[in-house]
MMTF fields as JSON, N, C-alpha, C and O atoms, coordinates in Angstrom:
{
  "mmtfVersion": "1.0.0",
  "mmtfProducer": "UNKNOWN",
  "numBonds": 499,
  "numAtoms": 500,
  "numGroups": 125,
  "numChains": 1,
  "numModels": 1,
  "chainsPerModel": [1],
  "groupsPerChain": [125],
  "chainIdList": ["A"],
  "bondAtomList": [4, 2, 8, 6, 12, 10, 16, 14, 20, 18, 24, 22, 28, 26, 32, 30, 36, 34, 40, 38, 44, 42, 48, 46, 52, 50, 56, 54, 60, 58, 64, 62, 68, 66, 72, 70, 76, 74, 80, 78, 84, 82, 88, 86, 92, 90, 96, 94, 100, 98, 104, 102, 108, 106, 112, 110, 116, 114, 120, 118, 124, 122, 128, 126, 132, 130, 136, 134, 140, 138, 144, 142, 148, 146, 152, 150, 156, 154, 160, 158, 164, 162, 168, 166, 172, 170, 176, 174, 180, 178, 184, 182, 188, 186, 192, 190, 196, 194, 200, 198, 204, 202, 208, 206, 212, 210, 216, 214, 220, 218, 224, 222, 228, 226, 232, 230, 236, 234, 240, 238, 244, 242, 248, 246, 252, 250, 256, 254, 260, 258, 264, 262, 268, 266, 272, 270, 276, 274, 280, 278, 284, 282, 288, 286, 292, 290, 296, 294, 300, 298, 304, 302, 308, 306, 312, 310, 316, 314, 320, 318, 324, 322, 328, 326, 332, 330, 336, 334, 340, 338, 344, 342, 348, 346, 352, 350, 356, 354, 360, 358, 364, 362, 368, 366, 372, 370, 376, 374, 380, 378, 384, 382, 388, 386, 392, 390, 396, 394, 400, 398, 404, 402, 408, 406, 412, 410, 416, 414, 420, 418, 424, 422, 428, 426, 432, 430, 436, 434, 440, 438, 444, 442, 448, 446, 452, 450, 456, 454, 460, 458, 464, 462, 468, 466, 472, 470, 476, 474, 480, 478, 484, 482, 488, 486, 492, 490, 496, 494],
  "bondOrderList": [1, 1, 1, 1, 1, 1, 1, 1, 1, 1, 1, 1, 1, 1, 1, 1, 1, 1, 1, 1, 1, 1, 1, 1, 1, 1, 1, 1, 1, 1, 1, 1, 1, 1, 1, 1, 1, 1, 1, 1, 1, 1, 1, 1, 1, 1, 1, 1, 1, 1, 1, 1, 1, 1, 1, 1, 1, 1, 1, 1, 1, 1, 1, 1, 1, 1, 1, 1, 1, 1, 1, 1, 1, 1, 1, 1, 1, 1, 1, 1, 1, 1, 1, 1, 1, 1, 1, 1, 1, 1, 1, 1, 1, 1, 1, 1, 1, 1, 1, 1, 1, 1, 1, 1, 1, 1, 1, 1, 1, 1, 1, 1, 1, 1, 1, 1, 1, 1, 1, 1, 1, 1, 1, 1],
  "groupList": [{"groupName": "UNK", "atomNameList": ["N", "CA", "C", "O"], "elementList": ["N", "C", "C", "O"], "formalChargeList": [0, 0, 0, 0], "bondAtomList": [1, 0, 2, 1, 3, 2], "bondOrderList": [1, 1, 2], "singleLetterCode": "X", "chemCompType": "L-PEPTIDE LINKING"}],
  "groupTypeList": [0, 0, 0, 0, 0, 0, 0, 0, 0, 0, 0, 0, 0, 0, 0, 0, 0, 0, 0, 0, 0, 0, 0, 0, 0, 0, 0, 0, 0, 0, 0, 0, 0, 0, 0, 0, 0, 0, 0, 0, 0, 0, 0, 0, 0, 0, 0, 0, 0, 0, 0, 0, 0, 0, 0, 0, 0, 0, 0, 0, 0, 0, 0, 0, 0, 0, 0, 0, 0, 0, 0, 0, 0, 0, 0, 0, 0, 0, 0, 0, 0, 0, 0, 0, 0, 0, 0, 0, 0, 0, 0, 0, 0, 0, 0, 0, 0, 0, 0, 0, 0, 0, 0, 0, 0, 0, 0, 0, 0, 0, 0, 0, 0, 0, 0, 0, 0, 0, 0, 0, 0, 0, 0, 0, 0],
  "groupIdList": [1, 2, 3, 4, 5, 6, 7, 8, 9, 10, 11, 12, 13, 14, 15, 16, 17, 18, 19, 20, 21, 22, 23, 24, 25, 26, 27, 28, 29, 30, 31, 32, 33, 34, 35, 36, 37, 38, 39, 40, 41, 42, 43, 44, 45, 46, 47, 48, 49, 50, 51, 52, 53, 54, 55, 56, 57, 58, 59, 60, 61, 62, 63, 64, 65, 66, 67, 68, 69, 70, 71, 72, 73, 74, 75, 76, 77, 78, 79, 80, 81, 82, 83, 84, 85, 86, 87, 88, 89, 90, 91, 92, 93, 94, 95, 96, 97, 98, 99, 100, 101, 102, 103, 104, 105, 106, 107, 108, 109, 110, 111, 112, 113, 114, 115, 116, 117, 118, 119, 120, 121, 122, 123, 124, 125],
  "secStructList": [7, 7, 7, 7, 7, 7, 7, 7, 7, 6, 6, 2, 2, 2, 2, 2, 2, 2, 2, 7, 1, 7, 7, 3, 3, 3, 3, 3, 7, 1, 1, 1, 7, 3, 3, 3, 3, 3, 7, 7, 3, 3, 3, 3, 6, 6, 3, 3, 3, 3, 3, 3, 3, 6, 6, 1, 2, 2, 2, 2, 2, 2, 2, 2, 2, 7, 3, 3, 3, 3, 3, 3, 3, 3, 7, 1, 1, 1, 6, 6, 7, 3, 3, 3, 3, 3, 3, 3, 3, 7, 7, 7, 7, 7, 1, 7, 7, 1, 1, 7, 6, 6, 3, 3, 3, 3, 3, 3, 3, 1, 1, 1, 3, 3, 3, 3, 3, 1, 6, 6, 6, 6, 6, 6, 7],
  "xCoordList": [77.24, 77.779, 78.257, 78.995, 78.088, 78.439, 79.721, 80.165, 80.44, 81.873, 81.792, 80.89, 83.388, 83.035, 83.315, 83.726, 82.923, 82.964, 84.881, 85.169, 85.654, 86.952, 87.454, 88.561, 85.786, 86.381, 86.985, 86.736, 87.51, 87.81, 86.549, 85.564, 86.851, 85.82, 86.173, 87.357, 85.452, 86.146, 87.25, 87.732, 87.919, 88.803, 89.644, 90.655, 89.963, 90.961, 91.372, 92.463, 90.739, 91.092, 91.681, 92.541, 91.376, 91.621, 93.244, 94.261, 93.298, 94.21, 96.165, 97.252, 95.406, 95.574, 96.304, 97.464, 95.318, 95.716, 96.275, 97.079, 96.384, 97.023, 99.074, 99.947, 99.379, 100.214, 101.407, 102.632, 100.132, 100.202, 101.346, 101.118, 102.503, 103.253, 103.567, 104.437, 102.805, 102.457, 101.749, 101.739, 100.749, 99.626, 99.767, 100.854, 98.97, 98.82, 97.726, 96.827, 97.941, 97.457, 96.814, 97.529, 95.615, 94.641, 94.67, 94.654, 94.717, 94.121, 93.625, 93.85, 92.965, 93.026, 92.966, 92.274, 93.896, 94.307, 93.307, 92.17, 93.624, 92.52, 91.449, 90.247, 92.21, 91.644, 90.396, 89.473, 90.523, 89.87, 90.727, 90.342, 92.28, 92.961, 93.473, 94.176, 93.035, 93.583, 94.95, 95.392, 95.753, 96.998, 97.48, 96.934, 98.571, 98.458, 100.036, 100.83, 100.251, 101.858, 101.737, 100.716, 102.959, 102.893, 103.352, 104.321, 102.375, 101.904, 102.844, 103.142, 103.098, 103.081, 102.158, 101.42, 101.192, 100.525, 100.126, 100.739, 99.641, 98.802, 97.484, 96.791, 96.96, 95.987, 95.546, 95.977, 94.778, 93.987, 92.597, 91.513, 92.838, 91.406, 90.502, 90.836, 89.848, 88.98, 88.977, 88.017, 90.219, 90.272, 92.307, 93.389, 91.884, 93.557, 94.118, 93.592, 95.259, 95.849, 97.085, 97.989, 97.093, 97.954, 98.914, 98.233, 100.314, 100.849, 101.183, 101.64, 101.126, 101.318, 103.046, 103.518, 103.821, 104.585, 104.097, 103.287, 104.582, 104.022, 103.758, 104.868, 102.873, 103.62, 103.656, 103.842, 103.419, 103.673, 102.586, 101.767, 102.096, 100.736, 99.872, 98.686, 100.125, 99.533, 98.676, 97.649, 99.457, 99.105, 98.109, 97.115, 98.274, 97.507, 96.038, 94.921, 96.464, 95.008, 94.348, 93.413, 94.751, 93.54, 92.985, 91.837, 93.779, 93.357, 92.292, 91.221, 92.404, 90.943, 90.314, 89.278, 90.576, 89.672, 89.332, 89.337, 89.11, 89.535, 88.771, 88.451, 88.587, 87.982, 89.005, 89.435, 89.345, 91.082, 90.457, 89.302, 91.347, 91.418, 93.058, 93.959, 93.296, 94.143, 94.013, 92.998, 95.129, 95.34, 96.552, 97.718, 96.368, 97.223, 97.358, 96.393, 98.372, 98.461, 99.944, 101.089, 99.276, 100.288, 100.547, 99.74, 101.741, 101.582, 102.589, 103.5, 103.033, 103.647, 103.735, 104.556, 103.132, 102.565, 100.53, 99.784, 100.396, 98.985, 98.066, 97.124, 98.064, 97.212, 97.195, 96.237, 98.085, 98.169, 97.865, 97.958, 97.476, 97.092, 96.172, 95.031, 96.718, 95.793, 95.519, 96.373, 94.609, 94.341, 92.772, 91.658, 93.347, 91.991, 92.068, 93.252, 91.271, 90.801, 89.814, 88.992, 89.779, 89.762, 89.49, 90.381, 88.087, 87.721, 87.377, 87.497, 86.918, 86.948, 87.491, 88.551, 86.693, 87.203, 88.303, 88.134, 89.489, 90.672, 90.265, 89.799, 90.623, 90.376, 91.537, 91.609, 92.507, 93.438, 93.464, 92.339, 94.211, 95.163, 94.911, 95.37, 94.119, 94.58, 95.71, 96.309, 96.02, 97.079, 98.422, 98.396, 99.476, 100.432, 101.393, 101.625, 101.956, 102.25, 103.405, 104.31, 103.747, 104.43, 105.329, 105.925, 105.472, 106.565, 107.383, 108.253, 107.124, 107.45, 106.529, 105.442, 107.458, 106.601, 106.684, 106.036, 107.633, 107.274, 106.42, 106.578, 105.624, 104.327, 103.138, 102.948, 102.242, 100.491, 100.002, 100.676, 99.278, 98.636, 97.541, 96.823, 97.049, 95.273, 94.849, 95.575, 93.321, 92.955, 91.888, 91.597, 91.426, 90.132, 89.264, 90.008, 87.328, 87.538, 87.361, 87.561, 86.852, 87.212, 85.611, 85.123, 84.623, 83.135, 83.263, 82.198, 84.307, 84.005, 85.02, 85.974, 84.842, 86.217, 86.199, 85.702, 86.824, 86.933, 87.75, 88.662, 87.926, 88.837, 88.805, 87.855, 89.751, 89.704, 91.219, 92.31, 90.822, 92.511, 92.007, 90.78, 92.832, 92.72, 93.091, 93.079, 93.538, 94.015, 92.507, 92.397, 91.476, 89.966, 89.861, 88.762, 90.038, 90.095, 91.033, 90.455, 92.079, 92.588, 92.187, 92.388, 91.768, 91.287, 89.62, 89.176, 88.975, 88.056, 88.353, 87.725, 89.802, 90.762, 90.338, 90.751],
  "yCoordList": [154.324, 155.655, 156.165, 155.33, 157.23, 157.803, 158.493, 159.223, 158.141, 158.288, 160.071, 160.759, 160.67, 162.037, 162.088, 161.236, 163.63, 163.957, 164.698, 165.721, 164.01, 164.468, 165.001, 165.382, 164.797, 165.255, 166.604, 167.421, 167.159, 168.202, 168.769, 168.194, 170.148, 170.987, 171.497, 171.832, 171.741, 171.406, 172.631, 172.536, 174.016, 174.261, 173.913, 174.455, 173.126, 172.477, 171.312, 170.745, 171.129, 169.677, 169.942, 169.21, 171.41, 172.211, 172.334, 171.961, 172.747, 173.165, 171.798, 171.592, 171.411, 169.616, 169.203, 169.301, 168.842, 168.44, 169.662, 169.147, 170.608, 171.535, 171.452, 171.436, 171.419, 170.425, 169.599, 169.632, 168.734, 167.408, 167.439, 168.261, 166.528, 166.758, 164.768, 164.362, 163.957, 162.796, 162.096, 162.114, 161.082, 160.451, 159.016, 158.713, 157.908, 156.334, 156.667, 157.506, 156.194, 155.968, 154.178, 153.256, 154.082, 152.873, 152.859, 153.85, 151.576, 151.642, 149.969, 149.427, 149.048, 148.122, 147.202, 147.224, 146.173, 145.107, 144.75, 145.222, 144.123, 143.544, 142.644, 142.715, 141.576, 140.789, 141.665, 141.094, 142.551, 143.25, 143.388, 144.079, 142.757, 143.379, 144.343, 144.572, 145.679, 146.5, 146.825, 145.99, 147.608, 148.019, 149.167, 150.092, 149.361, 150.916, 151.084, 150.167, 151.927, 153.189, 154.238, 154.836, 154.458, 156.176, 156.917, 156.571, 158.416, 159.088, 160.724, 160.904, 161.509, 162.748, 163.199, 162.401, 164.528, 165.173, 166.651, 167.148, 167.269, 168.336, 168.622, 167.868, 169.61, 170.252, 171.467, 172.593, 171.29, 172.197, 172.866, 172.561, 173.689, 174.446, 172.695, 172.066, 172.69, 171.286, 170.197, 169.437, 170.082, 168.837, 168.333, 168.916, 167.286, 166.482, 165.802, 165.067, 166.321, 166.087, 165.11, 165.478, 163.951, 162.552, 162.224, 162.331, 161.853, 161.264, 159.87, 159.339, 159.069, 157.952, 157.642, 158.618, 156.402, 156.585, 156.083, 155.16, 156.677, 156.285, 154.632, 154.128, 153.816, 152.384, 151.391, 150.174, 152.258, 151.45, 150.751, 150.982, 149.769, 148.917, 150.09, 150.137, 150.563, 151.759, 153.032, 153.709, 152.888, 153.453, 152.889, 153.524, 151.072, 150.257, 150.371, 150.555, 150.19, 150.111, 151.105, 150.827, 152.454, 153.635, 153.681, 154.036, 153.346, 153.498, 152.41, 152.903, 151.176, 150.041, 150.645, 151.107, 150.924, 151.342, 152.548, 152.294, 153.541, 154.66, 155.066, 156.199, 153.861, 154.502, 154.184, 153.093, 155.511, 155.161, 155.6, 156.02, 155.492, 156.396, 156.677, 155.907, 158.06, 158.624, 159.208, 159.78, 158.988, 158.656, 159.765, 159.459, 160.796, 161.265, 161.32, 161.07, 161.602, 161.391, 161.885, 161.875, 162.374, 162.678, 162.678, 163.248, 162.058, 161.592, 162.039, 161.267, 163.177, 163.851, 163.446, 163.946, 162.809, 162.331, 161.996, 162.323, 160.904, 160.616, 161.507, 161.264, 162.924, 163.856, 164.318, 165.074, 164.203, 165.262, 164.797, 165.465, 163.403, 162.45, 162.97, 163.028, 163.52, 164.09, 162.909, 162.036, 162.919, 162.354, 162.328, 162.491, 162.002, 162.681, 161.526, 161.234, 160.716, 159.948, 159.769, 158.862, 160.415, 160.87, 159.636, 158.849, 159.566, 157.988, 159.2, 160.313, 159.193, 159.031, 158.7, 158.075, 159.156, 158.462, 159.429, 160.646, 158.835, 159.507, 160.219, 159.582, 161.385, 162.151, 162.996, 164.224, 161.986, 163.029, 164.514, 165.013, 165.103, 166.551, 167.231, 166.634, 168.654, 169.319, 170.147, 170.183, 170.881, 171.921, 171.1, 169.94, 171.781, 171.201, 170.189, 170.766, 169.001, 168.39, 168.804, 169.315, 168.801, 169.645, 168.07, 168.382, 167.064, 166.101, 165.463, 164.645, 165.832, 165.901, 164.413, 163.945, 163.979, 163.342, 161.864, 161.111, 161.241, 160.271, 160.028, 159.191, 161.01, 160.835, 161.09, 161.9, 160.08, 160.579, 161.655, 161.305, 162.624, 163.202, 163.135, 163.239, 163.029, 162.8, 163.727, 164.24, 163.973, 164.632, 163.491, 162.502, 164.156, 163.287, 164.898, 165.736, 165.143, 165.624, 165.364, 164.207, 166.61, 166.443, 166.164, 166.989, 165.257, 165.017, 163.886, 163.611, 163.07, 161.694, 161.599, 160.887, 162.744, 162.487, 162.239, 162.938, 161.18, 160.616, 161.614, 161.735, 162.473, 162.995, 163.083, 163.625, 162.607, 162.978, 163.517, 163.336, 164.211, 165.413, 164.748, 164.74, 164.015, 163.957, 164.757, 164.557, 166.053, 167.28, 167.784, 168.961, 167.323, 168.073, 166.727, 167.087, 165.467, 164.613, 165.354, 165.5, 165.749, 166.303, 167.506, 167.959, 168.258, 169.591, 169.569, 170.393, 167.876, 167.893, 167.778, 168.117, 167.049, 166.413, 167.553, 167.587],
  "zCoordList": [217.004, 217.168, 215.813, 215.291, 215.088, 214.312, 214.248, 215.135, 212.843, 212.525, 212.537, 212.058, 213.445, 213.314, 211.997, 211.21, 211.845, 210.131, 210.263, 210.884, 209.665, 209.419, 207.701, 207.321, 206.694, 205.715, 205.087, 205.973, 204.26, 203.831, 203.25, 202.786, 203.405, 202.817, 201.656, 201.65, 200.391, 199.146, 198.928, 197.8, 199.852, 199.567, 200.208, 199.761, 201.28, 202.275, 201.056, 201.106, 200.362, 199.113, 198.393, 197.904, 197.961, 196.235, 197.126, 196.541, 198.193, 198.28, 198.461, 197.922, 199.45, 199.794, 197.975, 197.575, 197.404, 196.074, 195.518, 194.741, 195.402, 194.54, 195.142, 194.275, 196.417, 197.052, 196.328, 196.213, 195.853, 195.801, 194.363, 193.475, 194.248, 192.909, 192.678, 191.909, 193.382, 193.018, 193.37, 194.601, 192.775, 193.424, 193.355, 192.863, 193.712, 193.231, 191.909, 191.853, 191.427, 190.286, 190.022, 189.628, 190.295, 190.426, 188.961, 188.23, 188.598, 186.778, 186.783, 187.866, 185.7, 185.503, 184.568, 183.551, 185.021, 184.179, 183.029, 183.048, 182.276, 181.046, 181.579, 181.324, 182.546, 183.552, 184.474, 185.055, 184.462, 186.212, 187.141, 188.084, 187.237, 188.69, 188.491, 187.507, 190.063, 189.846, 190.102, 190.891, 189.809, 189.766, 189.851, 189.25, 190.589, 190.95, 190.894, 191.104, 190.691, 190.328, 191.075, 191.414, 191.346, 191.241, 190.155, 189.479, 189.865, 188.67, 189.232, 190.413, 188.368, 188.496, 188.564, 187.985, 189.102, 189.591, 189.597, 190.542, 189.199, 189.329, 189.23, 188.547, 189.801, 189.99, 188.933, 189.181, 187.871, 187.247, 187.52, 187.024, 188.277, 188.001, 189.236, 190.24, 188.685, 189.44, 188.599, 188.475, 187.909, 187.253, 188.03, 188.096, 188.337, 188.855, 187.439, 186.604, 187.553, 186.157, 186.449, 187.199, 185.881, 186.01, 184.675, 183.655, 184.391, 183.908, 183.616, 184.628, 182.601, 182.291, 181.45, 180.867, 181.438, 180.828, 179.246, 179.165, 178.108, 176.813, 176.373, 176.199, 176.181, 175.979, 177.257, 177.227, 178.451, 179.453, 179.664, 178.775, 180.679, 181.219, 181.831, 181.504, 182.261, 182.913, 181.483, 181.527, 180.68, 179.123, 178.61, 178.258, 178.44, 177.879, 178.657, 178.173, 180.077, 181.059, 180.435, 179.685, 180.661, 180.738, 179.255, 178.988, 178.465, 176.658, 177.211, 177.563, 177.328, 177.24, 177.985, 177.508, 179.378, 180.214, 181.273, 182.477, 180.911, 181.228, 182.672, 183.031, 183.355, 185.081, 186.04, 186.416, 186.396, 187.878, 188.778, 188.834, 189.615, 190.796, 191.233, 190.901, 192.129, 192.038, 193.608, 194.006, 194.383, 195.608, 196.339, 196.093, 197.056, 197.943, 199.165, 199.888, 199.599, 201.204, 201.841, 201.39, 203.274, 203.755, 204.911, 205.645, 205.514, 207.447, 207.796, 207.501, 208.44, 208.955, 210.416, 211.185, 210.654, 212.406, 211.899, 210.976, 213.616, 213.41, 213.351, 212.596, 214.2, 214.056, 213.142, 212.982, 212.093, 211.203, 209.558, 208.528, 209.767, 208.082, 207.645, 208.103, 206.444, 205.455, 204.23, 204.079, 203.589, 202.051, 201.452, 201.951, 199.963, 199.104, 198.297, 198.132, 197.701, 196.869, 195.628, 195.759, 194.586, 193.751, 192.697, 192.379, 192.174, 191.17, 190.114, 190.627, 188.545, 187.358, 186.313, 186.276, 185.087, 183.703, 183.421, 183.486, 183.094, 182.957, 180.875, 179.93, 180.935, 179.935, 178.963, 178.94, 178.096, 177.239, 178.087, 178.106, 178.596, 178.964, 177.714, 176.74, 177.394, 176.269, 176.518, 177.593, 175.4, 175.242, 175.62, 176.033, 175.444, 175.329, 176.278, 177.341, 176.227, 176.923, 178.02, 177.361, 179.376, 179.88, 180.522, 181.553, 180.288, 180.436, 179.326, 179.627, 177.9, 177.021, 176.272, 176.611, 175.192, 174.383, 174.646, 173.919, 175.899, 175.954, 177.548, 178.437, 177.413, 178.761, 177.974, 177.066, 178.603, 177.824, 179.05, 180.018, 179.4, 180.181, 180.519, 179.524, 181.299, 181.502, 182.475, 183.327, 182.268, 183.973, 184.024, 183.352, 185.218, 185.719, 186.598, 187.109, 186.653, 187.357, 188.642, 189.009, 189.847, 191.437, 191.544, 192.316, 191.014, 191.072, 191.929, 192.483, 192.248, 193.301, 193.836, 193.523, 195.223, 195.799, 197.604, 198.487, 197.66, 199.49, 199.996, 199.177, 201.002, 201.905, 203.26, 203.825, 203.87, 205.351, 205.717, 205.177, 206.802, 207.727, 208.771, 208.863, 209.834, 211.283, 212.433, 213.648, 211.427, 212.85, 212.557, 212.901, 212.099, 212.831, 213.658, 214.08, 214.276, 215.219, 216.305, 217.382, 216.272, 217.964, 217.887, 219.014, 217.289, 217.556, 218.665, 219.464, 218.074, 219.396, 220.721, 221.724, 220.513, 221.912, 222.847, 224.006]
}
């Protein structure tokens, strides 16, 4: 039997993530394990824009290795779980830094992104 389709349609996402003012932040170890934080958050245009602390492991990861993923969500109740999952190469933030100078900024863009809302699941109810 086929899974219903509960994903977002890409402005139910834009919007979903625009929302959004923190994410998990996936990054990884030197080793390969991944590791995850929570990041500050915004939404540019169609790029998700993430904070790192300067210096931190989370700093070190994305400088060696710059493929994350970046994770929101929200459960208000079961009908109502929203989230978006969000993988690329994390990319220096231009223009000016808006957490000051001891945060690095990055975006990533919205080209590989998982989403599902389960209020389109009781709306078939």
């Amino acid at each position: 039997m086929a899974r219903e389709a509960i994903g977002m349609s890409r402005e139910a996402l834009l919007a979903f993530l625009g929302a959004q003012r923190w994410v998990t932040l996936a990054t990884l170890a030197a080793d390969g394990t991944p590791v995850g934080e929570i990041a500050p958050a915004l939404l540019d245009g169609e790029r998700l824009c993430f904070a790192v602390a300067r210096g931190s492991a989370a700093h070190e990861n994305v400088e060696r290795d710059p493929r994350v993923a970046c994770a929101a969500d929200e459960f208000p109740a079961y009908y109502e779980i929203r989230g978006a999952t969000a993988h690329g190469r994390a990319e220096l933030r231009a223009g000016a830094p808006r957490l000051g100078s001891d945060w690095v900024e990055y975006t990533i863009p919205l080209d590989d992104v998982f989403s599902f809302d389960f209020r389109k699941v009781r709306a078939k109810g």
